[in-house]
Structure formats: C-alpha cells, structure tokens
BAVO-315687 format. One record per residue: residue number from 1; residue in one letter; z, y, x of N, C-alpha, C in turn. Coordinates in Angstrom, 1 decimal. Layout:
     i   aa      nup   nnorth    neast     caup   canorth   caeast      cup   cnorth    ceast
   NUM    A        Z        Y        X        Z         Y        X        Z        Y        X
...
REM end
This chain:
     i   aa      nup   nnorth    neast     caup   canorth   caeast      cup   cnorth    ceast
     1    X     -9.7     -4.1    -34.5     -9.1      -3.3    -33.4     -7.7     -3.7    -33.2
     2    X     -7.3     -4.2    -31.8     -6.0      -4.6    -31.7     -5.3     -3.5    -31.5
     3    X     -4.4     -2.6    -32.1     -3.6      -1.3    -31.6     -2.7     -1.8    -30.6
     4    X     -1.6     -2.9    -31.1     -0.8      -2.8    -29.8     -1.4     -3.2    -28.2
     5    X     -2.4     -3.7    -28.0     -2.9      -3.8    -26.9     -3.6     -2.7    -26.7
     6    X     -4.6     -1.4    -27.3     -4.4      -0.4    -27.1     -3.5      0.6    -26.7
     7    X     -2.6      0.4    -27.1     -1.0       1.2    -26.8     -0.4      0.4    -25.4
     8    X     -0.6     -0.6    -25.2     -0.1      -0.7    -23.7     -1.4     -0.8    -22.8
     9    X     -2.5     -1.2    -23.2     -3.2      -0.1    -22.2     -3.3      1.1    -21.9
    10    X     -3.3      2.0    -23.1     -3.1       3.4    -23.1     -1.8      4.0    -21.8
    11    X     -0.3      3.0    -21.9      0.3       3.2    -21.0     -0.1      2.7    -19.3
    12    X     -0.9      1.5    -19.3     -1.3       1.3    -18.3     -2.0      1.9    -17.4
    13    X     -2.8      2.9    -17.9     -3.8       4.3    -17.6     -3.2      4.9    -17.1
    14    X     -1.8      5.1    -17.7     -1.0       6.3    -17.4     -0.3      6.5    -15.8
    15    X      0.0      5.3    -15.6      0.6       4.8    -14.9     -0.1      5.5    -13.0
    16    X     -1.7      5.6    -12.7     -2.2       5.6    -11.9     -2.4      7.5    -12.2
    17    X     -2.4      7.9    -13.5     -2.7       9.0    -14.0     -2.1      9.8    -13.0
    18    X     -0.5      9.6    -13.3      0.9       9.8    -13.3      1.4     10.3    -12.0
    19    X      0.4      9.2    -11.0      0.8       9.3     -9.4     -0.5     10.2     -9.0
    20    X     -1.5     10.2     -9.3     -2.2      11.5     -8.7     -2.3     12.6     -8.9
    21    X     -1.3     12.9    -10.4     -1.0      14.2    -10.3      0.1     14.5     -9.7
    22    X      0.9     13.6     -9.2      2.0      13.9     -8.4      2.1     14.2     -6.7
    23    X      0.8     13.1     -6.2      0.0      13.2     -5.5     -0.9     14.1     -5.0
    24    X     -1.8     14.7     -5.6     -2.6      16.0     -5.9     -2.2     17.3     -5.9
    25    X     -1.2     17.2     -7.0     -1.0      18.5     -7.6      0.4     19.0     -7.1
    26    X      1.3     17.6     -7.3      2.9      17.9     -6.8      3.9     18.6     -7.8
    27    X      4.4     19.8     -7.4      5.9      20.1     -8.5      4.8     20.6     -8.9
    28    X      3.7     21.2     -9.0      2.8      22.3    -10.4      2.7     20.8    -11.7
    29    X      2.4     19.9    -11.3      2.2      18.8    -12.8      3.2     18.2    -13.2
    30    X      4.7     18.9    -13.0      5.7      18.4    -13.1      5.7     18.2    -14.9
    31    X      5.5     19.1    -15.1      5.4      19.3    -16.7      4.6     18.3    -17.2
    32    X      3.5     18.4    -16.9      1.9      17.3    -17.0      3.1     15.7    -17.0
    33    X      3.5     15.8    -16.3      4.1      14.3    -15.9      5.0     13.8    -16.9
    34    X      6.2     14.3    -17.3      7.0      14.3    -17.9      6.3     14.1    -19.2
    35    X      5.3     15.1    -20.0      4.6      14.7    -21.1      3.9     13.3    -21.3
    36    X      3.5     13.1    -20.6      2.6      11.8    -20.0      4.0     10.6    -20.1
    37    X      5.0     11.0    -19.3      6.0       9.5    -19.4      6.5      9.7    -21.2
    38    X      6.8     10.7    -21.8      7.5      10.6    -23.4      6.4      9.9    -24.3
    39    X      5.1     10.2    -23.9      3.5       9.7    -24.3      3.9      8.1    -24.2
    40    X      4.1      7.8    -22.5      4.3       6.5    -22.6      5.5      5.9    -23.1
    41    X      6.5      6.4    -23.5      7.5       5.8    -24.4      7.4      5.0    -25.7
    42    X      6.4      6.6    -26.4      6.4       6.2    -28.2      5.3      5.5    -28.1
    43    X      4.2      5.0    -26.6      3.4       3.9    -26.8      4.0      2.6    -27.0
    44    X      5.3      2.9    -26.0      6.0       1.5    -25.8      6.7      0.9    -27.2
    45    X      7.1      1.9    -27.8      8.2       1.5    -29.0      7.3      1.5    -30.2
    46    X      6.1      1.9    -30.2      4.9       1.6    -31.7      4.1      0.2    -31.0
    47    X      3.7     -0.3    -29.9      3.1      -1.4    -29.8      4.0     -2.5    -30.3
    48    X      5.3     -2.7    -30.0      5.8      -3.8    -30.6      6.0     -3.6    -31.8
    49    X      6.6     -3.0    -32.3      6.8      -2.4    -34.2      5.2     -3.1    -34.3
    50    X      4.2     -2.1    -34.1      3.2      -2.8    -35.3      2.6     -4.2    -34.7
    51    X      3.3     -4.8    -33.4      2.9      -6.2    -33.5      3.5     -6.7    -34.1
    52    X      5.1     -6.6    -34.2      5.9      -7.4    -35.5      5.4     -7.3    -36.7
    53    X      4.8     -6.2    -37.1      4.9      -5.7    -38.8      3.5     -6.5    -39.2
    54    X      2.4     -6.6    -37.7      1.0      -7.6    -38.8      1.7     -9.1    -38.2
    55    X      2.5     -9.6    -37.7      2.5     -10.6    -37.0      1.5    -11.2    -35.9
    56    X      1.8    -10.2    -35.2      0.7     -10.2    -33.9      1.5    -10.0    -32.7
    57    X      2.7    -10.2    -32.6      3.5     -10.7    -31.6      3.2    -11.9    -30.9
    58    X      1.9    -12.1    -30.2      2.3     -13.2    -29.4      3.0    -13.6    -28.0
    59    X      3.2    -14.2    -27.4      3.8     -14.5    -25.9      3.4    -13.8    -25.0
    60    X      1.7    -13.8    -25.0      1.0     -13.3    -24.2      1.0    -11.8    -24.5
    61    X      0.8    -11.0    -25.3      1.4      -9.7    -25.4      2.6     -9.7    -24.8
    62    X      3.2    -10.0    -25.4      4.7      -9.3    -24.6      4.7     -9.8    -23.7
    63    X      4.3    -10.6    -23.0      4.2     -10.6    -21.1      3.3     -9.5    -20.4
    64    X      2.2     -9.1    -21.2      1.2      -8.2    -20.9      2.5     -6.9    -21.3
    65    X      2.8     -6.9    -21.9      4.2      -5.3    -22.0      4.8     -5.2    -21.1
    66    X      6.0     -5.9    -20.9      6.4      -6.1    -19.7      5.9     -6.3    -18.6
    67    X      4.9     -6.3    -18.1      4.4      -6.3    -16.9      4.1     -4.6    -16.7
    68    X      3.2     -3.8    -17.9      2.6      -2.7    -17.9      4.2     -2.1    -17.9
    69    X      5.2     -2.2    -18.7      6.6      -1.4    -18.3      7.1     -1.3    -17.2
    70    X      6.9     -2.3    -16.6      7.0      -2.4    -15.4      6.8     -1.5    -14.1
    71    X      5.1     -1.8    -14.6      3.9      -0.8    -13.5      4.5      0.5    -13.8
    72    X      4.2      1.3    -15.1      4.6       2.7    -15.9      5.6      3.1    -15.2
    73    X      7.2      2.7    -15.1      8.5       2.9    -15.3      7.9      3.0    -13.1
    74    X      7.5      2.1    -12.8      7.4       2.0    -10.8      6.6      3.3    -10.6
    75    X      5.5      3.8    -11.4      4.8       4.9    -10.9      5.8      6.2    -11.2
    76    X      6.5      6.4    -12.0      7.2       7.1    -12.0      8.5      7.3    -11.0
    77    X      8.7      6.3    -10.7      9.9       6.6     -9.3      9.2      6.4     -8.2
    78    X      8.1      6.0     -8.0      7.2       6.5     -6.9      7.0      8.4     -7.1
    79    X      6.4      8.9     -8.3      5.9      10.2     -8.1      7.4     10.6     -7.9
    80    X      8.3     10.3     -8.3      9.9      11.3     -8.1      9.5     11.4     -6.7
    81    X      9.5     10.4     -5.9      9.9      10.1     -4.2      8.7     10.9     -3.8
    82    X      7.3     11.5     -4.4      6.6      12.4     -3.6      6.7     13.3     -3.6
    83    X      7.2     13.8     -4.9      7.7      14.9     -4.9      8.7     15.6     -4.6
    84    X     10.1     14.5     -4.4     11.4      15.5     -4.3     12.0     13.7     -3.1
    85    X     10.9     13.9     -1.9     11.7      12.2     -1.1     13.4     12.5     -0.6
    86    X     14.0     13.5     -0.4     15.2      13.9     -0.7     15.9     13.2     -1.4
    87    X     15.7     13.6     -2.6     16.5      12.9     -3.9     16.5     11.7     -3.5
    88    X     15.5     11.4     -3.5     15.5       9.6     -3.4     16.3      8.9     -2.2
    89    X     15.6      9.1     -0.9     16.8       9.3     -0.1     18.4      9.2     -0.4
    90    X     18.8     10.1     -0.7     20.2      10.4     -0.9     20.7      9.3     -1.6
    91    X     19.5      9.0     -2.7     20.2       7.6     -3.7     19.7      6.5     -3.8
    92    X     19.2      5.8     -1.8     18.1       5.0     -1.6     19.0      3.7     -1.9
    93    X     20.2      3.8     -1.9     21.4       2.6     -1.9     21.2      1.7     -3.1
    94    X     21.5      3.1     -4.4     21.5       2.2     -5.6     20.4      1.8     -6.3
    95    X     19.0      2.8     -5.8     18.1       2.5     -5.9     17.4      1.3     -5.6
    96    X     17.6      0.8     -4.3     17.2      -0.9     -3.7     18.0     -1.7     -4.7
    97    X     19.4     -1.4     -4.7     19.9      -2.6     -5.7     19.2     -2.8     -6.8
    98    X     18.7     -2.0     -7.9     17.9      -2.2     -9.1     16.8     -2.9     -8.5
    99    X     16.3     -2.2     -7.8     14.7      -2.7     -7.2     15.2     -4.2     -6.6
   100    X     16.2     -4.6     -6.4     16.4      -6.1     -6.1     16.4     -7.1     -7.1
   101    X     17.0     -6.8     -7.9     17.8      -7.1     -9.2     16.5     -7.5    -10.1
   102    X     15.9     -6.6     -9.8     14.5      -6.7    -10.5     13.6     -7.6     -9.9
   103    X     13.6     -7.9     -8.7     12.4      -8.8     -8.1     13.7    -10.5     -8.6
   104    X     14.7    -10.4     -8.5     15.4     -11.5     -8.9     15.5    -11.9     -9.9
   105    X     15.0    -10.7    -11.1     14.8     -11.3    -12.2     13.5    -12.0    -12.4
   106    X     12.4    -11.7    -12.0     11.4     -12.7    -12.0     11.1    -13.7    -10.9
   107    X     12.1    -13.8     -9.6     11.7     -15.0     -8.7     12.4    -16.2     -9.4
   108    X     13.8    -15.8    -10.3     14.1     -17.0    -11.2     13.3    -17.5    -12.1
   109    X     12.6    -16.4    -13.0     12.1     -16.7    -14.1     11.4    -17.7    -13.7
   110    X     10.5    -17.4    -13.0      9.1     -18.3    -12.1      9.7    -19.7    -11.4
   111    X     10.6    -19.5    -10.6     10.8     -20.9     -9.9     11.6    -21.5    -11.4
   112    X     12.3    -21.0    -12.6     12.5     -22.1    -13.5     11.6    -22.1    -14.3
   113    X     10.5    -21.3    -15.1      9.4     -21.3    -15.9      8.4    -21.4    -15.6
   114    X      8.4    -21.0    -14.7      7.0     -21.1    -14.1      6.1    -19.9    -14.4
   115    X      7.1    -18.7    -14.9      5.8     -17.4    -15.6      7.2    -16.3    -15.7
   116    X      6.7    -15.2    -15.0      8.2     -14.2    -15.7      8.3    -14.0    -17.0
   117    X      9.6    -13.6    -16.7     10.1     -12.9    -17.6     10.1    -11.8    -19.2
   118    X     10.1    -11.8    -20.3      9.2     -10.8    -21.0     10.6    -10.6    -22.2
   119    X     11.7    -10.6    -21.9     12.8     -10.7    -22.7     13.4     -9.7    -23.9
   120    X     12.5     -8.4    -23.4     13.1      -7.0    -24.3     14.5     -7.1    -24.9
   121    X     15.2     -7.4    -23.8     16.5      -7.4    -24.3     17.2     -6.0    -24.9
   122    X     18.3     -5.8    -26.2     18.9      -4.7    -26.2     19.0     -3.5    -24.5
   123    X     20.0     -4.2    -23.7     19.9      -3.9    -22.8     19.2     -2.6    -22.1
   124    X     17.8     -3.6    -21.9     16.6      -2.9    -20.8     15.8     -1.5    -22.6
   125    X     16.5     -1.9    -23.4     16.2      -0.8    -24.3     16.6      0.9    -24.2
   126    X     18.2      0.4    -24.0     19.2       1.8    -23.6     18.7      2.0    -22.3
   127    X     18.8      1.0    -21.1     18.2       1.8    -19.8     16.8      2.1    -20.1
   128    X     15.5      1.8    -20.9     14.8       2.4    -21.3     14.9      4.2    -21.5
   129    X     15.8      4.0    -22.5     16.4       5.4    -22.6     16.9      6.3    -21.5
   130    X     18.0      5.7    -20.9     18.4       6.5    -20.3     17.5      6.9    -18.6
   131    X     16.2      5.9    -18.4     15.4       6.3    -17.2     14.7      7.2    -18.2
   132    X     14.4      7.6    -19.0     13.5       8.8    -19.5     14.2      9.9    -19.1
   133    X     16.0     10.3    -19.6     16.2      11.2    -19.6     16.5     11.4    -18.3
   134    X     16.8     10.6    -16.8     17.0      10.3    -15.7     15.6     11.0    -15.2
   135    X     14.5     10.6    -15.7     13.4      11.1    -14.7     13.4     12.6    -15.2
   136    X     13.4     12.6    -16.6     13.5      13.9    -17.4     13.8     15.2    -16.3
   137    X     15.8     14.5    -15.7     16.1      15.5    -14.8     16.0     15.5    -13.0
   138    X     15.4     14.2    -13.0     14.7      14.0    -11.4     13.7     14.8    -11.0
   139    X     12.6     15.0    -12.2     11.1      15.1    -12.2     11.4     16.6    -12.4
   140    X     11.9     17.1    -14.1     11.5      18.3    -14.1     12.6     19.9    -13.5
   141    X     14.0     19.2    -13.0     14.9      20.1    -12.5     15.3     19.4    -10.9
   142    X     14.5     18.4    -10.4     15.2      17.9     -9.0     16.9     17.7     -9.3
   143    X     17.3     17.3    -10.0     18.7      16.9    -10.5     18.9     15.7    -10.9
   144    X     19.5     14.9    -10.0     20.0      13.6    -10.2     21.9     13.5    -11.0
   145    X     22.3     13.8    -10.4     24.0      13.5    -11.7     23.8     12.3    -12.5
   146    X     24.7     13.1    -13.5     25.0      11.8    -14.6     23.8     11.5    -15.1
   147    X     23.0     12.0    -15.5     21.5      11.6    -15.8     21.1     10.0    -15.0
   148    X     20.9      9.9    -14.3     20.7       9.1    -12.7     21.9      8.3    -12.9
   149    X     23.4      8.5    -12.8     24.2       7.3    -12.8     24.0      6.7    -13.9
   150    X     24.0      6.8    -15.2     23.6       6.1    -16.2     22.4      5.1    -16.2
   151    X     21.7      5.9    -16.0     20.4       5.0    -16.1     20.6      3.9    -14.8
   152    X     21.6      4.3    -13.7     21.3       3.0    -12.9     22.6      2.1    -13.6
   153    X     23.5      2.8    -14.1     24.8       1.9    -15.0     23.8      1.1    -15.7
   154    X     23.4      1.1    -16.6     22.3       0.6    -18.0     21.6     -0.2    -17.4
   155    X     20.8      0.6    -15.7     19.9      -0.7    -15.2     20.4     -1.9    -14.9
   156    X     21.9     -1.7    -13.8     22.2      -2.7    -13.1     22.4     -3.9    -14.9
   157    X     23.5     -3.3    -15.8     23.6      -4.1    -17.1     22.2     -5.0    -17.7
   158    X     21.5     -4.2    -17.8     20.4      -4.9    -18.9     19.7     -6.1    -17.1
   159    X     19.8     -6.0    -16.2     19.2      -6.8    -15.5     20.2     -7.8    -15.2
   160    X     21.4     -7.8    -15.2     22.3      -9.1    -15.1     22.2    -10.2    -16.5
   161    X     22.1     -8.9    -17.4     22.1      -9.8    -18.7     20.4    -10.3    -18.8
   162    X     19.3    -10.1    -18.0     18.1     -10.9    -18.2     18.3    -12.0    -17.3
   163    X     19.1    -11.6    -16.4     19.4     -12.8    -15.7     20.1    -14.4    -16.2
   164    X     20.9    -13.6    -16.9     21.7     -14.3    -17.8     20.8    -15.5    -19.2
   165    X     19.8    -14.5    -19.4     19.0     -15.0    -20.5     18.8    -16.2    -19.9
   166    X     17.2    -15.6    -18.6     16.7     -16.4    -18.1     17.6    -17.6    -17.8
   167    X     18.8    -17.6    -16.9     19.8     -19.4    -17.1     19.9    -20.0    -18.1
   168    X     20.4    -19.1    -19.4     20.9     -19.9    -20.3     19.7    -20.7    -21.1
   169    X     18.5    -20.2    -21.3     17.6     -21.0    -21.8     16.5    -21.7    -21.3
   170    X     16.6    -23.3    -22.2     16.1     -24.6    -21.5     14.7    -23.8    -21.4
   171    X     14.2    -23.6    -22.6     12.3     -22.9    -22.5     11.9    -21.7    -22.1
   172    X     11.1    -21.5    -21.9     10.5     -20.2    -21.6     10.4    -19.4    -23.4
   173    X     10.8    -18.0    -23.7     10.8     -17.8    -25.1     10.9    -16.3    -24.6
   174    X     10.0    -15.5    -25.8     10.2     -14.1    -25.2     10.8    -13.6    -26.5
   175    X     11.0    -12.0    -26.0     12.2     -11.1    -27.1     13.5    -11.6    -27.2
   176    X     14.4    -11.9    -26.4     15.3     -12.2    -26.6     16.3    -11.6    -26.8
   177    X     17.4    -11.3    -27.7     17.9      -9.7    -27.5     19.0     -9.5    -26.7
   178    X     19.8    -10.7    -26.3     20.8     -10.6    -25.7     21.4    -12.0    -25.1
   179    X     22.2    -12.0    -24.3     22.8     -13.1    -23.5     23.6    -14.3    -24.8
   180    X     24.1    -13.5    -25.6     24.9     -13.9    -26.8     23.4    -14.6    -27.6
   181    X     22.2    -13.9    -27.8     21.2     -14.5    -28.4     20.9    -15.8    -27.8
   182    X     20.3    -15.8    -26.5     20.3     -16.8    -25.4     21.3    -18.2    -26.2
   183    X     22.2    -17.9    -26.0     23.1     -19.0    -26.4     23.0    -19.6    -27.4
   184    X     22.6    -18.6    -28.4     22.4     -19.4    -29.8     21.0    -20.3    -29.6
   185    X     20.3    -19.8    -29.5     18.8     -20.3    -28.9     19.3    -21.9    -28.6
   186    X     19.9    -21.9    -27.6     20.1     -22.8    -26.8     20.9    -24.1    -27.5
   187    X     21.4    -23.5    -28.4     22.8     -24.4    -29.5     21.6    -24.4    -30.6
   188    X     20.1    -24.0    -30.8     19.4     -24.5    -31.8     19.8    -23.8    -33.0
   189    X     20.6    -22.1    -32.9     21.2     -21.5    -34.0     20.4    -20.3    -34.4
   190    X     19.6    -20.2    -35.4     18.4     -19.6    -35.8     18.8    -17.8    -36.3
   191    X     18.1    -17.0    -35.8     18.6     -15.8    -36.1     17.3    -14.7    -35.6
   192    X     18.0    -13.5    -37.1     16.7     -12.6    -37.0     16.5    -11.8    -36.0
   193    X     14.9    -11.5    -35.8     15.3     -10.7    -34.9     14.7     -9.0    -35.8
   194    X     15.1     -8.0    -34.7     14.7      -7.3    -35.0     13.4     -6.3    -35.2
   195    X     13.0     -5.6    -35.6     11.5      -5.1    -35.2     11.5     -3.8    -34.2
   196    X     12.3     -3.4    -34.8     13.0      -1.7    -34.1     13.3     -2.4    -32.6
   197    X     14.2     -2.8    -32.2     14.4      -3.2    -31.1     14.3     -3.9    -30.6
   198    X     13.1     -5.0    -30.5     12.6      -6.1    -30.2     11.1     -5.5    -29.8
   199    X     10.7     -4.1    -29.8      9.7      -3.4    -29.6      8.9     -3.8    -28.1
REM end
C-alpha cells in the first residue's frame, strides 16, 4: 500500500467534495468545509514526510502533489467566491495577480522543461500556511484583513522565488527549497534537504 499517494488522493477527493458543499449547501457547510481543507493540509504535510522517511520520493509523486495542491488550494477560492462573491470581488485585483503568477510559473517551467513545476519551495510552505488561516477567515467569518493580505504577501513571494528556481536551473529537479538552493544546484554544491519542509 502506497500511503503517500493515498494521502494525495485522499486530498484530490476533497477538492470536488469541497465545491458541492459550497455549491449545495452554501454558508450552512461552512464548518464542513473548513474541516475538510485542515484534513487536506495534514494530508499534505504526512505524504511527503512518509515519502522521504521510506524513500519513496520520486519525481513523479511530487508532480502528482503539486498538481493536486493546486486543484485543493483552486476549489477552495472558488467555494469562497460562491459563497461570499463580494469578498472576492472587492479583492479581484490582487487575486488575478496570484492567479497570473501562477499560470507564469508553469508556462516557464514547460517552455524550458518541458513539464511544470513541482518545487515545494520554503516559500509556497508559509503561504501554505497562511492561505489556511486566510480561508480560515474568508470561509468561516466572511473576513478578509490581515489574514488575506499575508497570505497574498507569502503568495506573491514564494511565486517570484519559483520563478526564480525555475531560471536558475539547467535541469528539471523537484523539492527545491529555495532560490539560494537553486544556485547551489547549479554551482554542482550538494546539500541536505529537509524532510519537514520538503513535504
């Protein structure tokens, strides 16, 4: 039994779950939802841990992660916009810019690799964080604030710095943890990674 491909399917489920209860049900599965995205978190942070720990990190995993963080993290700011299109609205500005940033991080990857991106940089870790506690107060108090600016602070950062990855390195290579990692990579300068955050 592969667990960590269990654990990102399990979040991939979630993902379509996520939008028909938002869809269906609306502010009553607000609660339902929210439990469902923290579900999908500690899926996200135990599939890599126990791929590092048997050595079952391969390429193809972590492009299948990233892809599913992807979908997970999209159905969630879809269900915000069904339920509270207001909010979204109001913050459709900085919202496009991520959503750009993000399609730019993989039209590069692809026209130089030929395959996106799958980099789990430090970065997209903290904005990890901080879009939980962002939807946390989108989803279950219709409150955007500092919750919301951070997580698009964090976003716009961890996506310049994948950007960054993606130039600095001649090969396609996943887990990379940072722009400063990139470089060493690139200078052929060997270093560990981590398990915790390389998740």
């Amino acid at each position: 039994m592969n667990i960590p491909i269990l654990l990102i399917l399990f979040r991939l489920v979630l993902a379509p779950i996520i939008l028909l209860l938002a869809y269906f049900i609306g502010e009553n599965a607000k609660l339902a939802i929210i439990i469902l995205m923290y579900l999908g978190l500690i899926s996200d942070i135990l599939d890599g841990i126990i791929a590092r720990k048997n050595n079952a990190s391969s390429a193809k995993l972590r492009r299948m992660d990233s892809q599913t963080d992807m979908i997970f993290w999209f159905s969630l700011g879809i269900s915000t916009w069904i339920l509270y299109p207001k909010l979204i609205s109001d913050n459709s500005t900085v919202i496009w810019t991520i959503l750009i940033m993000e399609v730019a991080c993989y039209v590069i990857s692809l026209l130089k690799f030929k395959r996106e991106s799958a980099h789990h940089n430090f970065l997209s870790k903290f904005w990890g964080i901080t879009l939980l506690v962002a939807f946390t107060s989108l989803i279950g108090f219709n409150y955007a604030g500092i919750p919301f600016e951070l997580a698009i602070f964090f976003g716009i950062l961890s996506h310049i710095d994948r950007i960054l990855i993606t130039l600095i390195l001649r090969e396609w290579t996943h887990d990379i943890p940072s722009t400063y990692h990139a470089i060493l990579i690139r200078k052929g300068i060997k270093f560990k990674k981590n398990i915790y955050f390389n998740g």
